[in-house]
N, C-alpha and C positions, 0 to 999 in steps of 0.2 A: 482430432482430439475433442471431446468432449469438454462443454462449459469449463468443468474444473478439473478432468483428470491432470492440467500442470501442476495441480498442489501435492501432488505425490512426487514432486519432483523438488520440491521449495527446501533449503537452508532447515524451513524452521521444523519441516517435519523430526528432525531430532532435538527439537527443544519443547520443553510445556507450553501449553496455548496459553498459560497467564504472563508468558516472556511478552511478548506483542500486544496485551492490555496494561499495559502498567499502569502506575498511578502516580508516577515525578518524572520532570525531566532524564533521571539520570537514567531509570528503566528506557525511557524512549529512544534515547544515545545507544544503550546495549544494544536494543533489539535491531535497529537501524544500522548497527555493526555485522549483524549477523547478515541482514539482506544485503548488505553490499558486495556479496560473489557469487548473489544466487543466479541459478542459471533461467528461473522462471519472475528474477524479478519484475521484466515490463510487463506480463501478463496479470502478475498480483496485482499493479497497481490499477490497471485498466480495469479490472473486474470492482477493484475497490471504488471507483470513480462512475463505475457504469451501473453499479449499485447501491451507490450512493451511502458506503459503510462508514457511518459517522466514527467510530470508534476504533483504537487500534493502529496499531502500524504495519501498515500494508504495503508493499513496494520498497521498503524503504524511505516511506514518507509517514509525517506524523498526519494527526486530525488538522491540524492546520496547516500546515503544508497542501494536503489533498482538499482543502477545501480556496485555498489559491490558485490551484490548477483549473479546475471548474470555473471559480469566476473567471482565470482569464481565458478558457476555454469558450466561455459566453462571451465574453469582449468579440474576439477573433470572431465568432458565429457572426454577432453583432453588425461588426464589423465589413464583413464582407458581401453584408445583402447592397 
């Protein structure tokens, strides 16, 4: 499979892309409902994380969420030298 051909596979492909940029809490709660059965969610997040997509919910996780994964990703790195 190709970089992204998982995203033809994703939850959100039957929703609008402005579902996963919202602007309140309460948009990021929906959209975060909808990735919870997707069958390509660990790969959205991973791409989100390895691309560093500040915006958005991706995987199932908010901007701050995915930006706690990352640091403690660099801890672990850290960590283990």
């Amino acid at each position: 499979m190709d970089d992204t051909e998982w995203m033809a596979k994703g939850n959100c492909r039957f929703e609008p892309p402005a579902t996963f940029f919202p602007s309140d809490g309460v948009g990021v709660e929906i959209a975060k409902r909808i990735c919870e059965t997707c069958p390509v969610k660990a790969q959205c997040l991973e791409h989100a994380l390895v691309n560093r997509i500040d915006h958005g919910v991706w995987g199932g996780t908010s901007e701050r969420q995915r930006r706690r994964i990352l640091k403690s990703r660099r801890v672990s790195v850290g960590a283990g030298r």
